[in-house]
DRENDRENMAR-23845 format. One record per residue: x negated, y negated, z of N, C-alpha, C in turn; residue in three letters. Coordinates in Angstrom, 3 decimals, m for minus. Each point is the difference from the previous one (the first is absolute). Last residue first. Example, Ala and Ser with C-alpha at 12.3 -4.5 7.8 and 13.67 -1.06 7.14 Angstrom:
+----------+----------+----------+----------+----------+----------+----------+----------+----------+------+
!   n_east !  n_north !     n_up !  ca_east ! ca_north !    ca_up !   c_east !  c_north !     c_up ! code !
+----------+----------+----------+----------+----------+----------+----------+----------+----------+------+
!  m12.850 !    2.250 !    7.080 !   m0.820 !   m1.190 !    0.060 !    0.770 !   m1.090 !    0.730 !  SER !
!   m0.290 !    5.720 !   m0.070 !    0.890 !   m1.190 !    0.000 !   m0.900 !   m1.200 !    0.000 !  ALA !
+----------+----------+----------+----------+----------+----------+----------+----------+----------+------+
***
This chain:
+----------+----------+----------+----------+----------+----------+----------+----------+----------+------+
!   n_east !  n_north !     n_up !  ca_east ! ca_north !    ca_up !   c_east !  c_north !     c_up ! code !
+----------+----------+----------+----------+----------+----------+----------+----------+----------+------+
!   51.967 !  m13.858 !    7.178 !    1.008 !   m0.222 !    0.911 !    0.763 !    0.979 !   m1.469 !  UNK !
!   m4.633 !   m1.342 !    0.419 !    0.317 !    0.928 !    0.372 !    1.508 !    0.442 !   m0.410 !  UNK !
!   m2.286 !   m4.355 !   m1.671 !    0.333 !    0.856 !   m0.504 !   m0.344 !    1.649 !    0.844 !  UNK !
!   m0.238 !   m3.450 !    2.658 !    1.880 !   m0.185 !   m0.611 !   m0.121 !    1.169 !   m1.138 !  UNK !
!   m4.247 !   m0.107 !    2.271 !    1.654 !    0.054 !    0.897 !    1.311 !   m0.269 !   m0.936 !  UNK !
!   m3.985 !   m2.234 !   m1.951 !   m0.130 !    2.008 !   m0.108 !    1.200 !    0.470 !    1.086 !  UNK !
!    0.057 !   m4.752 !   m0.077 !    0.459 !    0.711 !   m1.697 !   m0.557 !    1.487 !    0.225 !  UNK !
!   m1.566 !   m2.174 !    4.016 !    1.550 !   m0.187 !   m0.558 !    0.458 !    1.041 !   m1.084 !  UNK !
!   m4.800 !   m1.033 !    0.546 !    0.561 !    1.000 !    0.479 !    1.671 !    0.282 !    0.118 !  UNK !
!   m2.095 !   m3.245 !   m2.167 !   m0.204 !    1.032 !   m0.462 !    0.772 !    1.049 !    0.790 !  UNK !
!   m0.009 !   m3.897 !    1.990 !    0.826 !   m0.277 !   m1.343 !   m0.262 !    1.398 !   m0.610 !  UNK !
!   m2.735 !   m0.990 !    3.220 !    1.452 !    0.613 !    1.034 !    0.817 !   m0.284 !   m1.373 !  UNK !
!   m4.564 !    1.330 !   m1.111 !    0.445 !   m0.795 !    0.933 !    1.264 !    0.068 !   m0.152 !  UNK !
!   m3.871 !    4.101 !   m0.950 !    1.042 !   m0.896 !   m0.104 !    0.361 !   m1.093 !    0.539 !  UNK !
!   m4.767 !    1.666 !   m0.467 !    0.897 !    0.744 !    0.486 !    1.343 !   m0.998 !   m0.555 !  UNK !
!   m4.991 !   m0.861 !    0.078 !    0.452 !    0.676 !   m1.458 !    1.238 !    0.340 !    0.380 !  UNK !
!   m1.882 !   m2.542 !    3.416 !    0.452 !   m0.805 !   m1.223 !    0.545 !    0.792 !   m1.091 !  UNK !
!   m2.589 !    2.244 !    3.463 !    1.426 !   m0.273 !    1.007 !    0.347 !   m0.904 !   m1.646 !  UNK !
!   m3.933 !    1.247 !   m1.134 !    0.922 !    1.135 !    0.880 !    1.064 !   m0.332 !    0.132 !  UNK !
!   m3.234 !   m3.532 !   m0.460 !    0.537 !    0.247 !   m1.115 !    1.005 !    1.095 !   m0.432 !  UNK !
!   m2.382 !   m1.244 !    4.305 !    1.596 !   m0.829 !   m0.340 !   m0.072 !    0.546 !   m1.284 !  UNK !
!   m2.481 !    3.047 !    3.344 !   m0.173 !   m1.123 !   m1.273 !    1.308 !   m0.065 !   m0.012 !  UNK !
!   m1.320 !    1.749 !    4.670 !    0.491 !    0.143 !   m1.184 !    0.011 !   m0.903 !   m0.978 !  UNK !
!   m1.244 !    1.636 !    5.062 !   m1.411 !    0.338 !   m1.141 !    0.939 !   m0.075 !   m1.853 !  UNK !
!    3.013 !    1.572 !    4.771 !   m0.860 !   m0.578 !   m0.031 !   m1.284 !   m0.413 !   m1.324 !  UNK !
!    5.706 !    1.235 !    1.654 !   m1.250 !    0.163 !   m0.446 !   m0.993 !   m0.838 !   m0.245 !  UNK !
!    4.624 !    1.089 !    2.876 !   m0.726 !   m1.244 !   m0.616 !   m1.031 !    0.983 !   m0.393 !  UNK !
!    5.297 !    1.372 !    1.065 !   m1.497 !    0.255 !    0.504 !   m0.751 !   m0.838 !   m0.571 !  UNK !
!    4.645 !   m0.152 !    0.104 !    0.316 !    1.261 !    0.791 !   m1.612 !    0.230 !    0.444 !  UNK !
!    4.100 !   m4.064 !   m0.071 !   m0.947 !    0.711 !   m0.768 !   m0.826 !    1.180 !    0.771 !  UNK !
!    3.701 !   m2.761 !    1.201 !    0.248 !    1.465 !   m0.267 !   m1.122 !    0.336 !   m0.841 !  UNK !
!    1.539 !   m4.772 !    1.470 !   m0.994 !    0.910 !    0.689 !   m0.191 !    1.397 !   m0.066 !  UNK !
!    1.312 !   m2.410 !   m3.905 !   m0.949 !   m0.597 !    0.966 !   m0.008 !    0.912 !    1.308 !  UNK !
!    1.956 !    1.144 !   m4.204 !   m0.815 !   m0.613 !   m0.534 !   m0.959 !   m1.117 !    0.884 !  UNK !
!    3.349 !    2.804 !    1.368 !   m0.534 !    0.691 !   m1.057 !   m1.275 !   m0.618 !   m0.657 !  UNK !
!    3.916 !   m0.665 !    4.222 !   m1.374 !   m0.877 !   m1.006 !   m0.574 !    0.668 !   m0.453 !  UNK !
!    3.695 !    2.719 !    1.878 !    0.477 !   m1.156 !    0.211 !   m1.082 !   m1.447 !   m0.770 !  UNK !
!   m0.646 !    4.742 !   m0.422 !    1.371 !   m0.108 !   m0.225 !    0.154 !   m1.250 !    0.083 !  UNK !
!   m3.747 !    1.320 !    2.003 !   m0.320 !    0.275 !   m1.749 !    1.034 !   m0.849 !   m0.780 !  UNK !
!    0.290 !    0.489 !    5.300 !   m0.281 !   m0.984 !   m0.625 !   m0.469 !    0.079 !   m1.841 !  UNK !
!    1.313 !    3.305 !    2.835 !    1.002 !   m0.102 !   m1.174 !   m0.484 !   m1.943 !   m0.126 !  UNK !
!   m2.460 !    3.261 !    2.420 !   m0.266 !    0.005 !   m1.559 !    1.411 !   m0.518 !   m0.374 !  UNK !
!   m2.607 !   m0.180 !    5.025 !    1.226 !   m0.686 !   m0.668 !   m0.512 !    0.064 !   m1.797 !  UNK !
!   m3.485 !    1.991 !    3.314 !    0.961 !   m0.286 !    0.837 !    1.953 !    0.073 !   m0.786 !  UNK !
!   m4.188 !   m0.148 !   m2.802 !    0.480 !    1.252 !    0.784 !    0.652 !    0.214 !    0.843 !  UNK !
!   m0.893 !   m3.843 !   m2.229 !    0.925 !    0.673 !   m0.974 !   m0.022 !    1.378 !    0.710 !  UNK !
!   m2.879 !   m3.135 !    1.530 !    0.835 !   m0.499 !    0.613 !    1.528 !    1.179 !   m0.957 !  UNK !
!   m4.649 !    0.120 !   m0.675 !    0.335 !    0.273 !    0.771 !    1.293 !    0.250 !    0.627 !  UNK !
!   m2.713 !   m0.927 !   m4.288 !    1.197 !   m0.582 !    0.612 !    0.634 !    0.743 !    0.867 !  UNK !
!   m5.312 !    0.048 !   m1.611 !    1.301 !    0.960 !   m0.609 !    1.137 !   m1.314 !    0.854 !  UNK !
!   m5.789 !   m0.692 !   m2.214 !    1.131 !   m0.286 !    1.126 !    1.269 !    0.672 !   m0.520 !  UNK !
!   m3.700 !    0.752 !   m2.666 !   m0.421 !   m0.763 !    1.161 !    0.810 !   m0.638 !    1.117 !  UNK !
!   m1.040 !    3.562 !   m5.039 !    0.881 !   m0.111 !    1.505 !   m0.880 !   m0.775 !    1.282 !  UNK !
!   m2.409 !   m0.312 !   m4.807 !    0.510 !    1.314 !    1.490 !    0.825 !   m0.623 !    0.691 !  UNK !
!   m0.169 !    0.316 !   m5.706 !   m0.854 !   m0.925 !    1.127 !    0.045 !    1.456 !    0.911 !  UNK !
!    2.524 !   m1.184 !   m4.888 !   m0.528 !    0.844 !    0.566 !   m0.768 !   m0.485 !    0.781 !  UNK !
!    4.852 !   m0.745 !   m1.746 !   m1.165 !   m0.321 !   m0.266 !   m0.646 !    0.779 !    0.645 !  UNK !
!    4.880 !    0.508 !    0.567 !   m0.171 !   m0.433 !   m1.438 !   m1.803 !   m0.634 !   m0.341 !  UNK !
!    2.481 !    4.125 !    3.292 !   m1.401 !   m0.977 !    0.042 !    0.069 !   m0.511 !   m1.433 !  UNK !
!    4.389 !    2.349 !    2.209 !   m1.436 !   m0.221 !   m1.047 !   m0.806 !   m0.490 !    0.015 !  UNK !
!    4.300 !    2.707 !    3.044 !   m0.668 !   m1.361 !   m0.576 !   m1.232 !   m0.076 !   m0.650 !  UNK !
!    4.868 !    3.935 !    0.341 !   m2.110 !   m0.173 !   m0.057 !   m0.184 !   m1.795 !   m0.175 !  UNK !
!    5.072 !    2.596 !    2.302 !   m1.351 !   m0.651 !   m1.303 !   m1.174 !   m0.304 !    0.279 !  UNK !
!    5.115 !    2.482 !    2.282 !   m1.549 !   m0.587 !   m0.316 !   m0.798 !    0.310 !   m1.013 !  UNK !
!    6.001 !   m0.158 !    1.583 !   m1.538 !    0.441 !   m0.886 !   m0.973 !   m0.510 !    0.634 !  UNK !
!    4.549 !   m1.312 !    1.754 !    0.031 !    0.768 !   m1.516 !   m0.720 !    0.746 !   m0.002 !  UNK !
!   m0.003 !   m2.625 !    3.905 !    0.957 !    0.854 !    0.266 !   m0.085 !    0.639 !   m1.938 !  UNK !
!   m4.887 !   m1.671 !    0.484 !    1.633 !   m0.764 !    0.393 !    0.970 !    1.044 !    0.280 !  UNK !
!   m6.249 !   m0.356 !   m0.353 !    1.463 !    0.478 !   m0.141 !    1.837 !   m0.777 !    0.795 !  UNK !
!   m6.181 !   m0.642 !   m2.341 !    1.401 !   m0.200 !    0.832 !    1.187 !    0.170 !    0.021 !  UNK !
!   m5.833 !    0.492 !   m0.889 !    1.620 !    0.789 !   m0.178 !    0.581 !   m0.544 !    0.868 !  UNK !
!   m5.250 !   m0.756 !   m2.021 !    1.099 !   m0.705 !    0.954 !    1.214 !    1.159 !   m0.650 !  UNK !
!   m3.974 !    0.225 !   m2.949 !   m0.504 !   m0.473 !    1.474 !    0.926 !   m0.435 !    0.873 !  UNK !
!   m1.103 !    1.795 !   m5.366 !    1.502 !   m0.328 !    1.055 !   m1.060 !    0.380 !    1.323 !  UNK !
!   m2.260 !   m2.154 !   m4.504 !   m0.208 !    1.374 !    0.959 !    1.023 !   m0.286 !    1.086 !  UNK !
!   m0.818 !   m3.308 !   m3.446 !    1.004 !    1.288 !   m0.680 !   m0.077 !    0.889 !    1.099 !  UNK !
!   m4.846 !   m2.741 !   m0.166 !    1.257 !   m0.038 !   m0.860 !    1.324 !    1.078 !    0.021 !  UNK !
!   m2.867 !    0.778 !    4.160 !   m0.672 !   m0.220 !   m1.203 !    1.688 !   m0.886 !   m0.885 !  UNK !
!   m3.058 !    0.146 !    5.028 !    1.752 !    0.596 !   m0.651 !   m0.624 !   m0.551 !   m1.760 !  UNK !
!   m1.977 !    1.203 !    5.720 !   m0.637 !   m0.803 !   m1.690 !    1.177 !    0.386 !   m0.582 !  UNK !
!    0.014 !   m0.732 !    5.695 !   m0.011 !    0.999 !   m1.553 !    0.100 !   m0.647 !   m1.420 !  UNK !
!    0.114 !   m2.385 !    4.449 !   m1.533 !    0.988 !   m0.097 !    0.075 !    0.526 !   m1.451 !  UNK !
!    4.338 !   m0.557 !    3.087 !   m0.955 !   m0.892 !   m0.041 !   m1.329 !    0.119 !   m0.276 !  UNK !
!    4.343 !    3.174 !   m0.790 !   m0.894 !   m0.185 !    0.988 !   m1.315 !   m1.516 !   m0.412 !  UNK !
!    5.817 !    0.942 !   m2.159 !   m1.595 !    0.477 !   m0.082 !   m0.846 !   m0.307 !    1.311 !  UNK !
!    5.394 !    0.838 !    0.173 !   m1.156 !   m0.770 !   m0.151 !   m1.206 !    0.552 !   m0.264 !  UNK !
!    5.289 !    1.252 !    0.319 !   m1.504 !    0.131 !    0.088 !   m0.554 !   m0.029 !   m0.515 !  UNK !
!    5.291 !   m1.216 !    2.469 !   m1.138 !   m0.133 !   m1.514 !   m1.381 !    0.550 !    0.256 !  UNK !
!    6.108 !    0.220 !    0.756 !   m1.709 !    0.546 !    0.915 !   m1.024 !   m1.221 !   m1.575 !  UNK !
!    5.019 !   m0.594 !    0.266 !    0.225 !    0.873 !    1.136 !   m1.549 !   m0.070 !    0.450 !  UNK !
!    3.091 !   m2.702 !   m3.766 !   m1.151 !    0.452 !    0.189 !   m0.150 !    0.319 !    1.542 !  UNK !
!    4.322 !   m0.894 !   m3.856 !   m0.505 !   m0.453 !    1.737 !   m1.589 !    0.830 !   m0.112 !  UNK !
!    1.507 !   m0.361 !   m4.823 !    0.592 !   m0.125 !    1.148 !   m0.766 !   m0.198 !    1.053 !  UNK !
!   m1.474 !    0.655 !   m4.841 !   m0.337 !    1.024 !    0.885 !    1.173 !   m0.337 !    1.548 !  UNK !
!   m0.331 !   m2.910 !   m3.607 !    0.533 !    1.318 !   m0.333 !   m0.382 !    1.142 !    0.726 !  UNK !
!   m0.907 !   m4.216 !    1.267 !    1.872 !   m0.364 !   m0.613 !    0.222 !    1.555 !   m0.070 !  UNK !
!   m4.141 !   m1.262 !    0.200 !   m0.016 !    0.361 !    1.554 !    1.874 !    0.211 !    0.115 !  UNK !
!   m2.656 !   m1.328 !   m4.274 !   m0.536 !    1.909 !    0.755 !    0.837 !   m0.152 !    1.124 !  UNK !
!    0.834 !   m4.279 !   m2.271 !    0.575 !    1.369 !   m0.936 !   m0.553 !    1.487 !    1.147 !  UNK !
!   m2.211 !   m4.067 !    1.741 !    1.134 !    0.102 !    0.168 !    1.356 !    1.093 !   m0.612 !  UNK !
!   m5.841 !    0.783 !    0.377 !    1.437 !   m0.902 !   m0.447 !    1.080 !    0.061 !    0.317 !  UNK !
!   m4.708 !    1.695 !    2.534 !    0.908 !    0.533 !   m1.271 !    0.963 !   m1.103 !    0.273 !  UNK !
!   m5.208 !   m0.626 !    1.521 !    1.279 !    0.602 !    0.228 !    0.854 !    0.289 !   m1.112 !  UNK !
!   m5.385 !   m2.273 !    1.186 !    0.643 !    0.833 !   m0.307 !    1.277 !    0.658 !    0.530 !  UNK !
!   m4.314 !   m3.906 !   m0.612 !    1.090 !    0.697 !    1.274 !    0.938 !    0.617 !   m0.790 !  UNK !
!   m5.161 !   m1.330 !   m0.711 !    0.972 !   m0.066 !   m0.369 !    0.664 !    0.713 !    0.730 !  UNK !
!   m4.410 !   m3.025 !   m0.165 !    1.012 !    1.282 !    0.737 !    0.733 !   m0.002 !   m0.733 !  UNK !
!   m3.477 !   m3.607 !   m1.096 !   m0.427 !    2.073 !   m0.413 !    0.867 !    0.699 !    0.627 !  UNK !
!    1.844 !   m4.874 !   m0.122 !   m1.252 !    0.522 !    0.127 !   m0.438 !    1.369 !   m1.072 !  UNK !
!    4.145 !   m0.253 !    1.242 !    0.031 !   m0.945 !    0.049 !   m2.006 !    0.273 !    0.241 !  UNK !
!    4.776 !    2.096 !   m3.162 !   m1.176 !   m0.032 !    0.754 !   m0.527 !   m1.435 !    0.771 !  UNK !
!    4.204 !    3.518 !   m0.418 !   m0.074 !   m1.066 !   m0.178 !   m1.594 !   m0.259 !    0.360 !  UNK !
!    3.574 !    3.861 !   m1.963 !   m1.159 !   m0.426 !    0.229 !    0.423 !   m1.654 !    0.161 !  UNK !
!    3.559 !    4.565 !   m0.683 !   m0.358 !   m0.869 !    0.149 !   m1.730 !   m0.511 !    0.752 !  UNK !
!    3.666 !    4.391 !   m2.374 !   m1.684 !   m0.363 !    1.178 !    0.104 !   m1.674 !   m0.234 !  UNK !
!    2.159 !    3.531 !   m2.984 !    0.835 !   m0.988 !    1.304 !   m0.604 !   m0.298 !    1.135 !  UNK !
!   m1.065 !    2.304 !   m4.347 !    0.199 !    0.204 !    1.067 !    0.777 !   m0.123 !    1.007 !  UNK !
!   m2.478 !   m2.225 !   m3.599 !    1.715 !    1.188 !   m0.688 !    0.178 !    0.634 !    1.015 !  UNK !
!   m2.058 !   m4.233 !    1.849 !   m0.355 !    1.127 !   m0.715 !    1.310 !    0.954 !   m0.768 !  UNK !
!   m1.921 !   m5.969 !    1.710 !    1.124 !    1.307 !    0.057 !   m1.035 !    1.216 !   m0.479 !  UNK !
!   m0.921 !   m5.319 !    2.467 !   m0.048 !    0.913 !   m1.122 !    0.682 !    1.099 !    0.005 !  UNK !
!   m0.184 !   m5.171 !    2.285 !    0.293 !    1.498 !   m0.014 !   m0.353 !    0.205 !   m1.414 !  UNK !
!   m2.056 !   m4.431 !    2.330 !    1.451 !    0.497 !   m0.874 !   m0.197 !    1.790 !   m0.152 !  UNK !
!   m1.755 !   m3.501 !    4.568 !   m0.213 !    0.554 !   m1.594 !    1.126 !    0.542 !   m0.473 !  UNK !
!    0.272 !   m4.046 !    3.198 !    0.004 !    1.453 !    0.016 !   m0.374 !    0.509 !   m1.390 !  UNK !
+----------+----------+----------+----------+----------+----------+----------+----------+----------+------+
***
């Protein structure tokens, strides 16, 4: 399995190829609670670096998800419209939320790894 990447965000990346699959971290899904709805980008759409493309809301709040790279939306997680508290339950597997298409690894590499990203979470706290 490829190795994750992070965002100050809380966007998680995993690339495999030129896709990358995209969701939020375990810290986002802790702090946002039970997750109720999510919406999804449309399959097709060009997303740029940073451009919030996904909202998912919990009994707390909703949040903007990020496009931590820039491509097109090539597959959404369907399956998260039916059942979003799968987010809640694999965050980091089946709760991902959309794949992009057309992406340099050097992109996905400049981003945090799970040690980095750690230490930026802790120095939240």
């Amino acid at each position: 399995m490829a190795e994750l990447r992070f965002t100050k965000d809380h966007e998680w990346i995993r690339l495999d190829g030129d896709v990358a699959t995209i969701g939020i971290t375990d810290h986002a899904q802790n702090a946002l609670g039970d997750v109720v709805f999510v919406d999804l980008p449309e399959p097709g759409r060009e997303v740029t670096e940073g451009e919030a493309c996904a909202v998912v809301e919990s009994v707390k709040a909703a949040s903007d998800v990020y496009a931590p790279v820039a491509g097109k939306v090539v597959e959404t997680n369907a399956a998260l419209v039916e059942n979003p508290a799968l987010i809640n339950s694999a965050p980091t597997g089946e709760g991902w939320f959309f794949k992009i298409g057309g992406v340099e690894a050097a992109t996905v590499d400049a981003l945090m790894d799970e040690a980095a990203y750690a230490a930026f979470v802790d120095s939240l706290a």
